[in-house]
C-alpha positions as a Markdown table, in Angstrom:
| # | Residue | x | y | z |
|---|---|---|---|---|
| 1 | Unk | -75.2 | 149.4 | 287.2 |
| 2 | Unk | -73.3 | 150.9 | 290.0 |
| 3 | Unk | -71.2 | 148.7 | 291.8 |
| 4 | Unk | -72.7 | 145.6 | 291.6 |
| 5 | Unk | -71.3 | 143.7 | 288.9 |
| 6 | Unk | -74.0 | 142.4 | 286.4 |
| 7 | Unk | -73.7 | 139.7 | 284.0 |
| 8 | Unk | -74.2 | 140.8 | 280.1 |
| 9 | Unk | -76.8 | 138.1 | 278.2 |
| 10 | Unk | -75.2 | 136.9 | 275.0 |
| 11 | Unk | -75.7 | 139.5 | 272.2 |
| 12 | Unk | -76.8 | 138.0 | 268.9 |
| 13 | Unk | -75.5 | 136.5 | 265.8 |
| 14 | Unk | -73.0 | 139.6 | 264.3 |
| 15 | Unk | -73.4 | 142.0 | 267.2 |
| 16 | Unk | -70.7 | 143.8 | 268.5 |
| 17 | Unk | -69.7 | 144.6 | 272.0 |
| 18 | Unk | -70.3 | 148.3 | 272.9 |
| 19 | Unk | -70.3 | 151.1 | 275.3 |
| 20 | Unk | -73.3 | 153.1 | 275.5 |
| 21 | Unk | -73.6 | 157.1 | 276.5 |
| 22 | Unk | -73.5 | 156.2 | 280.3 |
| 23 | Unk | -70.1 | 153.6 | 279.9 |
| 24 | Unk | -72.5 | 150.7 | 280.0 |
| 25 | Unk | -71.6 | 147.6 | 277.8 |
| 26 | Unk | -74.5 | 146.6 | 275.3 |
| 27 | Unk | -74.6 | 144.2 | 272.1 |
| 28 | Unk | -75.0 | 146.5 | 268.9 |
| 29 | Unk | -75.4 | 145.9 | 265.5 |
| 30 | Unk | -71.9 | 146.3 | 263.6 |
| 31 | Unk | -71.7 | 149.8 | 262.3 |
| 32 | Unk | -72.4 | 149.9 | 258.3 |
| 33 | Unk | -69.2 | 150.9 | 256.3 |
| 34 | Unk | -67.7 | 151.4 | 252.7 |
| 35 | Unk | -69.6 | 151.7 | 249.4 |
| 36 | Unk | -72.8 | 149.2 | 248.1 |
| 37 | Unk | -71.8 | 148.5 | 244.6 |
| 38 | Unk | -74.7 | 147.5 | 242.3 |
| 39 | Unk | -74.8 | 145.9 | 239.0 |
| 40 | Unk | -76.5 | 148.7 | 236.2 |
| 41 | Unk | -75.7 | 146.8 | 233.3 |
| 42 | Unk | -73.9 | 143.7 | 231.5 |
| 43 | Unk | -73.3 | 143.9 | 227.7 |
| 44 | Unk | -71.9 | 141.4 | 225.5 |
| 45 | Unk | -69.5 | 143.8 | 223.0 |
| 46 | Unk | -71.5 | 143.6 | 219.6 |
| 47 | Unk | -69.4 | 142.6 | 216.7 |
| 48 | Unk | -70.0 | 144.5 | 213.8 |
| 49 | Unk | -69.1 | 147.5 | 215.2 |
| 50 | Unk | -65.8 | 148.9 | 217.2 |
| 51 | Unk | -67.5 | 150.8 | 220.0 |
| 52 | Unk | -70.8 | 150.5 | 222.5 |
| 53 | Unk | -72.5 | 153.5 | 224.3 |
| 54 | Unk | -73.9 | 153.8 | 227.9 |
| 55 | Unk | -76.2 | 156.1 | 228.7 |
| 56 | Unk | -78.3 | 157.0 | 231.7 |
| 57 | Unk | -76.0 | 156.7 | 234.5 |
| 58 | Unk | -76.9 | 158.3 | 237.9 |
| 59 | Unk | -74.5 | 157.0 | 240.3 |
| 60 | Unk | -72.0 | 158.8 | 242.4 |
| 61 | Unk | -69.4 | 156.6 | 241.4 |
| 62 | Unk | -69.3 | 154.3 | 238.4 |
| 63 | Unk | -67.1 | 151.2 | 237.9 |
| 64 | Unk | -66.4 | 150.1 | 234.3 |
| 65 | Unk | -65.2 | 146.3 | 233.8 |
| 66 | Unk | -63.8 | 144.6 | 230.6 |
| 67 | Unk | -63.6 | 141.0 | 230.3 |
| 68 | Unk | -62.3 | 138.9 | 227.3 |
| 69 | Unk | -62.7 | 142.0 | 224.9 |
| 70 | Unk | -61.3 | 140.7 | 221.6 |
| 71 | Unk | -61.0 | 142.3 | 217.7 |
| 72 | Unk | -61.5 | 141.0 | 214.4 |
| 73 | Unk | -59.2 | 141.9 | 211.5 |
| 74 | Unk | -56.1 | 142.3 | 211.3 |
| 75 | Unk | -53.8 | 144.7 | 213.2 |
| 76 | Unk | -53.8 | 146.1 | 216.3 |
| 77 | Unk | -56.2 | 148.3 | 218.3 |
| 78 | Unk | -56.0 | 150.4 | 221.2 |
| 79 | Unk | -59.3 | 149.8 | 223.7 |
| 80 | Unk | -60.4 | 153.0 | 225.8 |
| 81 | Unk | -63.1 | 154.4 | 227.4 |
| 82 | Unk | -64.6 | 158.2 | 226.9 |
| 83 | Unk | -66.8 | 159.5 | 229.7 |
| 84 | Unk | -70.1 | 161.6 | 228.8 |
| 85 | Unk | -70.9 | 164.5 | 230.5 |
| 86 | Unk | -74.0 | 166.4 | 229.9 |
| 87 | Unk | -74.5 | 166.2 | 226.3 |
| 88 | Unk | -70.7 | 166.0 | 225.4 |
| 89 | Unk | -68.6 | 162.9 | 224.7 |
| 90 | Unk | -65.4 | 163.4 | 225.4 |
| 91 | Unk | -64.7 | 166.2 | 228.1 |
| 92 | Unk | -61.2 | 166.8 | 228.4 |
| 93 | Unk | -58.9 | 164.8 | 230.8 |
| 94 | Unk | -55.8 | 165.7 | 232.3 |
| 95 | Unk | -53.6 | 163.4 | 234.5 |
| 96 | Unk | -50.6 | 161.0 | 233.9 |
| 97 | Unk | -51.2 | 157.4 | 232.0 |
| 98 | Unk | -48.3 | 155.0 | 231.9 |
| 99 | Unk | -48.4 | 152.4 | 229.1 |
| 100 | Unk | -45.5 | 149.2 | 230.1 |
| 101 | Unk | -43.2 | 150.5 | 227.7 |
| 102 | Unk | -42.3 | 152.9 | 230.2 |
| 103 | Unk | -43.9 | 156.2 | 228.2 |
| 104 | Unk | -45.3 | 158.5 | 230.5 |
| 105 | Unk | -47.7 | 161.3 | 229.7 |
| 106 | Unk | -48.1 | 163.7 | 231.8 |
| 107 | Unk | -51.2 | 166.4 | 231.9 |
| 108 | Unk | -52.5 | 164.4 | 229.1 |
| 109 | Unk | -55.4 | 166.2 | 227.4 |
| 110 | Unk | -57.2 | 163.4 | 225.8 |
| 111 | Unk | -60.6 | 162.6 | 226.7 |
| 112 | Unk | -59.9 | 158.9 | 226.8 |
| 113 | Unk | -59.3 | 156.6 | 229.6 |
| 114 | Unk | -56.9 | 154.2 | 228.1 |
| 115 | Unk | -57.4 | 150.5 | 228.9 |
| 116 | Unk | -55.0 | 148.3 | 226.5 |
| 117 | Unk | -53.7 | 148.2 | 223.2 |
| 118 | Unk | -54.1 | 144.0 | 221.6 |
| 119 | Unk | -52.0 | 143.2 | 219.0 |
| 120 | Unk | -53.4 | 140.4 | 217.8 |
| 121 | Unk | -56.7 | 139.7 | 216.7 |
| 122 | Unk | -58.9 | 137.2 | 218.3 |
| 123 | Unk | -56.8 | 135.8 | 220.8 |
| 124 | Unk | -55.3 | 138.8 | 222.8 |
| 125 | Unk | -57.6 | 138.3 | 225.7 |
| 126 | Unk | -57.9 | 141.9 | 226.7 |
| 127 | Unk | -59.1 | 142.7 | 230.6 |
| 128 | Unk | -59.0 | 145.8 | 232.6 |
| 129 | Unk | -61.6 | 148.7 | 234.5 |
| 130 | Unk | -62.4 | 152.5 | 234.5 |
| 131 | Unk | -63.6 | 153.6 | 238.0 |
| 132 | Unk | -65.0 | 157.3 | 238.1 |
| 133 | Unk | -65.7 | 159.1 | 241.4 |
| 134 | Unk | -67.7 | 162.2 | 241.9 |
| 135 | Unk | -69.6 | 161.7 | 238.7 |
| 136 | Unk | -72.6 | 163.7 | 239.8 |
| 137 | Unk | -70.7 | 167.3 | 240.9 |
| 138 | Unk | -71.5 | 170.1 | 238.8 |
| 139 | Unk | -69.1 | 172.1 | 240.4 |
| 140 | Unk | -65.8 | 170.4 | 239.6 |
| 141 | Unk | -64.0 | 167.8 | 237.5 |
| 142 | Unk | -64.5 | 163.8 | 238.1 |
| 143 | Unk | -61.5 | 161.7 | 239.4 |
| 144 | Unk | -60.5 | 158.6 | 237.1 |
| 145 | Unk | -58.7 | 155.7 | 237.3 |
| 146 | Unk | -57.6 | 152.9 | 234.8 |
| 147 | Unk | -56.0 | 149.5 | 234.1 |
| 148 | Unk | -55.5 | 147.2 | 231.7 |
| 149 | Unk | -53.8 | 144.8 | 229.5 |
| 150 | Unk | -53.8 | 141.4 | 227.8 |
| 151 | Unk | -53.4 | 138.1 | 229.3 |
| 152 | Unk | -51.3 | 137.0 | 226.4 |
| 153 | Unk | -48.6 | 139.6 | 226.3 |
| 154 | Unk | -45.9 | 138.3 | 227.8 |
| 155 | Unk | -43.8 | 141.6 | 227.3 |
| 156 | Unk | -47.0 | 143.7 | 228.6 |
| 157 | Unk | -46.1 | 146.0 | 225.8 |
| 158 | Unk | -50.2 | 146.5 | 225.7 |
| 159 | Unk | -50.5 | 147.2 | 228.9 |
| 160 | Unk | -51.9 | 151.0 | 230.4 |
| 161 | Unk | -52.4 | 152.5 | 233.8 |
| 162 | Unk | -54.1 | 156.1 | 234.1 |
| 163 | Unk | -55.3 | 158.4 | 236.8 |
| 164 | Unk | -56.2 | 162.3 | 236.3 |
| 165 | Unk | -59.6 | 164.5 | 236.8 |
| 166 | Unk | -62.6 | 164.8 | 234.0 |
| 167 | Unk | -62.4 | 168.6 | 233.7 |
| 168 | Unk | -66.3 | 168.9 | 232.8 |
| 169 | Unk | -69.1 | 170.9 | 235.3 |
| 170 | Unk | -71.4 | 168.5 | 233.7 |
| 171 | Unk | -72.5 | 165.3 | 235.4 |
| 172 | Unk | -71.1 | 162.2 | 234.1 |
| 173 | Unk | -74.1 | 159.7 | 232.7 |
| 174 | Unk | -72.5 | 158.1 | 230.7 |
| 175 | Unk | -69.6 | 156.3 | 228.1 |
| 176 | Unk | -68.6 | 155.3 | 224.7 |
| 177 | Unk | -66.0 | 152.1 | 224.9 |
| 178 | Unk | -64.3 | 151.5 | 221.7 |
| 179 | Unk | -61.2 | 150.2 | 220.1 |
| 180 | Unk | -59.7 | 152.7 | 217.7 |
| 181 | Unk | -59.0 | 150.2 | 215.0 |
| 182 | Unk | -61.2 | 146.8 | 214.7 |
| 183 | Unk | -64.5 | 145.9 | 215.2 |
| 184 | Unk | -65.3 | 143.9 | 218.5 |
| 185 | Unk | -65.5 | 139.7 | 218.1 |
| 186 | Unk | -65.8 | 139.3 | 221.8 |
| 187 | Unk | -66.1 | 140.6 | 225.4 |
| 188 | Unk | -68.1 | 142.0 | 227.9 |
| 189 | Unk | -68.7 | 144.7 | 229.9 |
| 190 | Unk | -70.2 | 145.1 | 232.9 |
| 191 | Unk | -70.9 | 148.6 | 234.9 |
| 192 | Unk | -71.5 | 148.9 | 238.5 |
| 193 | Unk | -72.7 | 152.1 | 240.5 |
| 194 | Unk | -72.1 | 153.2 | 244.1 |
């Protein structure tokens, strides 16, 4: 304090060198930043059937993971995921998804964010996410994003990127994920909320 130089004690373990209100240097805790991400819920994909339903979702953002997700039979599938809003499945979305074959779609109206097609059953490792923002507004649509592919498509023929906006007033609290074609043999899926 005034101009008599005073030696600052050592701040501890994480603190971060400041200025207070007056221009005086203090330790402070490090200022708290970006999103807490918590795990809601892990499901191994049932086989039997070619789709699985989360409900109850209350987060402002939800993250969607796929790991492994595999299909029995024969054929390929296409794996997606469909947001709920309110008591509807499948509110329209519109945006641009790009599969690796270079097809673009643009103000797509289908309600599904797309995640990878799998060619082959059982062994086309499929892995990807869905990450929705704003899933709480009643006043507007939901922002989306998705990835995916298979880790044994060498030509990435299978292979999906998507962004657009959930046009639905409705909250979002929940999702159906499902491949269009086969029942599941393997995978999980984990969700996360922020």
């Amino acid at each position: 304090p005034g101009s008599t130089p005073v030696r600052l004690g050592i701040g501890s373990a994480a603190d971060v060198l400041t200025v207070d209100g007056s221009g005086v240097p203090t330790w402070s805790a490090p200022a708290g930043g970006g999103d807490t991400w918590t795990l809601l819920n892990t499901t191994t994909l049932p086989t039997g059937t070619n789709s699985v339903t989360i409900t109850g979702l209350t987060s402002e953002k939800i993250l969607i993971t796929i790991t492994n997700a595999t299909h029995a039979g024969g054929g390929s599938g296409f794996y997606y995921v469909t947001p709920t809003c309110g008591t509807t499945t499948g509110s329209e979305w519109r945006g641009l998804k790009r599969s690796a074959t270079a097809t673009m779609l643009a103000n797509d109206q289908n309600a599904n964010a797309p995640i990878a097609n799998s060619t082959t059953a059982g062994s086309d490792l499929i892995k990807g996410y869905v990450l929705y923002t704003g899933c709480q507004s009643t006043s507007g649509g939901k922002i989306v994003q998705s990835t995916g592919g298979s880790d044994s498509d060498a030509a990435n023929t299978g292979s999906y990127t998507g962004g657009g906006i959930v046009m639905a007033t409705a909250a979002l609290t929940g999702f159906l994920f499902a491949n269009t074609a086969n029942n599941f043999a393997s995978g999980t899926l984990k969700v996360y909320g922020a």
